[in-house]
C-alpha positions in Angstrom: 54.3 129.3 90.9 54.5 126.9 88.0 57.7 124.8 87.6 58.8 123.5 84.4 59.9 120.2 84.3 63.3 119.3 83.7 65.3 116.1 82.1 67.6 115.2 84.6 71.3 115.4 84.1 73.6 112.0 83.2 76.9 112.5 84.0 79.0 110.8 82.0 82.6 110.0 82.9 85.2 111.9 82.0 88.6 113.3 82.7 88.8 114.1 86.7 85.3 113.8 87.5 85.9 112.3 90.8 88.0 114.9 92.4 86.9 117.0 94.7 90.1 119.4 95.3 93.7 118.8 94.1 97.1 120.9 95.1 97.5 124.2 93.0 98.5 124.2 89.5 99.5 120.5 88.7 101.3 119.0 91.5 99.0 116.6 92.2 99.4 115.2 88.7 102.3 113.1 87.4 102.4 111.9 83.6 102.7 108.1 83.8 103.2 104.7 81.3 100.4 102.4 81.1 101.1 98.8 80.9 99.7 97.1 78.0 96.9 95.1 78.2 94.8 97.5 80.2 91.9 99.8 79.1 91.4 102.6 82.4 88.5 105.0 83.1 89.1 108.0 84.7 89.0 107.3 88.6 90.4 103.8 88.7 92.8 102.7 91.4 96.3 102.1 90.1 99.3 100.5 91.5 102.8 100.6 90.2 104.5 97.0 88.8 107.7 97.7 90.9 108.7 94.5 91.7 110.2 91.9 89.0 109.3 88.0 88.9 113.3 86.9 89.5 115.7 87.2 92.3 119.4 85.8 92.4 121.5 84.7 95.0 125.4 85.6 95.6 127.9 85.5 98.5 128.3 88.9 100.6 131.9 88.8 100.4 134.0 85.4 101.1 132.1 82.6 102.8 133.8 79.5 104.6 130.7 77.4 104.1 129.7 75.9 100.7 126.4 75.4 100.7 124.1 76.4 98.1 120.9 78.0 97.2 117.9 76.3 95.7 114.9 78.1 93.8 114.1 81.6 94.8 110.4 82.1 94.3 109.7 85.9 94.4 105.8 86.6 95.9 103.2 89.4 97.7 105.3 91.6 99.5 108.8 91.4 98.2 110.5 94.4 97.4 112.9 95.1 94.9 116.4 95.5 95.5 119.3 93.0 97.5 117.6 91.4 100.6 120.5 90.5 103.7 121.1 86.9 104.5 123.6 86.1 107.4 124.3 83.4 109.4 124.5 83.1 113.2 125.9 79.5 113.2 126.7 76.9 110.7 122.6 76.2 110.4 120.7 79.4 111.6 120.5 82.4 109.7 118.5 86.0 109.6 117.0 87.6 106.6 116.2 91.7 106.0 114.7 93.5 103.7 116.4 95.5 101.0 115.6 98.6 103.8 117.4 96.8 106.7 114.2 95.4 108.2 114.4 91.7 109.3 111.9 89.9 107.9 112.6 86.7 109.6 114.9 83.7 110.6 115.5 80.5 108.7 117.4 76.9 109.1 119.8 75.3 106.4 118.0 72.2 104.9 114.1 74.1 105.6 112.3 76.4 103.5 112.3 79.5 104.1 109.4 82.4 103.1 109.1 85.8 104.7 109.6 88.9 103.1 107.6 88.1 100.0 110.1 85.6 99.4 111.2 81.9 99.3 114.1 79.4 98.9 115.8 77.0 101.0 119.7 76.7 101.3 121.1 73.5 101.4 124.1 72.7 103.6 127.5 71.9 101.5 130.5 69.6 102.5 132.5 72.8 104.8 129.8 74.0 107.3 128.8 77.7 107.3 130.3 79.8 110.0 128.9 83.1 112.0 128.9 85.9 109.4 129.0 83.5 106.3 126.3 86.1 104.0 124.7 86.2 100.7 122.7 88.7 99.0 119.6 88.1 97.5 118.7 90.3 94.6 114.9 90.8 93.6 114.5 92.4 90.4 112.9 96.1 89.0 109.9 95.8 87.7 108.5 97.7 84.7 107.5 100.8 87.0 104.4 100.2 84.6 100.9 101.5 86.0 97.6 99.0 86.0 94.5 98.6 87.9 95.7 97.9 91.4 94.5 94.1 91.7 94.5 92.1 94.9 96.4 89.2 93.7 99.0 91.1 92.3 102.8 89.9 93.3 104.6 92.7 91.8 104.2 95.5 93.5 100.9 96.6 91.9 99.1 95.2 94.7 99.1 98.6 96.5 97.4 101.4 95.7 99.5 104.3 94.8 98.0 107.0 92.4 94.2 107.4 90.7 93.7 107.6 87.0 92.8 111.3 85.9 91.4 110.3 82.4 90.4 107.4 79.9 93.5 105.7 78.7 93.4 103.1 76.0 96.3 100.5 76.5 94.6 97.6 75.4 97.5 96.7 72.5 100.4 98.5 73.7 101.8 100.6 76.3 99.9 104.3 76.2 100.5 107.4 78.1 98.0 109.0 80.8 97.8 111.6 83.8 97.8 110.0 87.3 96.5 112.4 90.5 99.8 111.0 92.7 99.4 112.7 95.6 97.3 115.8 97.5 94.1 115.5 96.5 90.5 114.7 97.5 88.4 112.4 95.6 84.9 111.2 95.6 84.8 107.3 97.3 81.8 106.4 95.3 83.3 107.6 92.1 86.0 105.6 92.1 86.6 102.6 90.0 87.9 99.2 91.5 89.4 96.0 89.9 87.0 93.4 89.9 89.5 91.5 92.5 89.0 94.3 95.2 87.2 93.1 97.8 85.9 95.3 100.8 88.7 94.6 102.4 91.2 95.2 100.1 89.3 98.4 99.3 89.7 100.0 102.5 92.7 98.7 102.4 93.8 100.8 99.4 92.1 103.9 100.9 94.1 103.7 103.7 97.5 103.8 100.9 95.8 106.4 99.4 95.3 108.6 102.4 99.1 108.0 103.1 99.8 109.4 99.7 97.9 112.3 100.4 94.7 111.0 98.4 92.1 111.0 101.0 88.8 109.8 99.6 85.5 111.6 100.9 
């Protein structure tokens, strides 16, 4: 038998050539907003810009004590919405999350960072009592989709939905499809940020998974 040679086949990418099986019809797929700035092949990581750069401070109700916040520095790890701070005594106070979790304890007149974020209160002329409280609101983000990146502080940091195509949002914002949730994907046909580390990598696999995005 005589065998003909043949040229062998370049895939190129295009539109949803890393999946391997998605959910019937289209509910693994979610129409999305790109954020400017950002030029996506199909199969790149994405995470969400959830998270704004601001937070603001404000008493939960009416305080005896007078002291005041300094800078709030929002970081990695901060979630949107109004974090709980109350005091135990007129120096000691706890901290949770916009969920309820407590992220950590703090001291009048000492910096404080847990949570994904930072600021120190600084004790005023009346003394702070048990149950003195302030909110601490961090602001939405864009909702925006990007790469997910590493270094990201705003929410984008996590991996939470895969590019389906090419999108073009290199001037402005652009439109795209985005496999959200039960699918299965090719691992090696996936595109990372150039900040994505092993680490961070199987990291993001493991947000995937828990999205329903399991990588083979």
């Amino acid at each position: 038998m005589v065998y003909a040679p043949q040229t062998p086949l370049q895939e190129q990418w295009h539109a949803g050539g890393f999946l391997i099986s998605e959910s019937n019809g289209r509910q693994s797929r979610d129409r999305a907003l790109f954020a400017a700035g950002n030029r996506v092949l199909p199969g790149t990581v994405l995470g969400r810009q959830t998270v704004g750069s601001t937070a603001a401070a404000a008493p939960l109700g009416t305080n005896v004590g007078n002291g005041t916040f300094g800078q709030i520095t929002v970081g990695a790890g901060a979630i949107a919405g109004a974090y709980a701070v109350e005091f135990d005594d007129p120096t000691h106070f706890v901290v949770s999350d916009p969920s309820g979790k407590e992220v950590g304890h703090g001291v009048a007149g000492t910096a404080f960072s847990a949570g994904g974020i930072s600021f120190t209160i600084t004790a005023g002329s009346t003394a702070f009592v048990a149950a003195d409280s302030f909110t601490v609101t961090v602001s939405q983000g864009p909702g925006k989709w990007v790469p997910c990146t590493s270094t990201a502080t705003d929410g984008s940091q996590v991996a939470a939905a895969i590019s389906f195509g090419f999108v073009d949002a290199t001037l402005s914002d652009a439109n795209g499809t985005i496999i959200a949730r039960g699918a299965e994907v090719n691992g090696s046909e996936l595109v990372w940020d150039a900040s994505m580390n092993p680490t961070s990598i199987a990291a993001a696999l493991a947000q995937l998974s828990a999205r329903g995005i399991v990588a083979r």
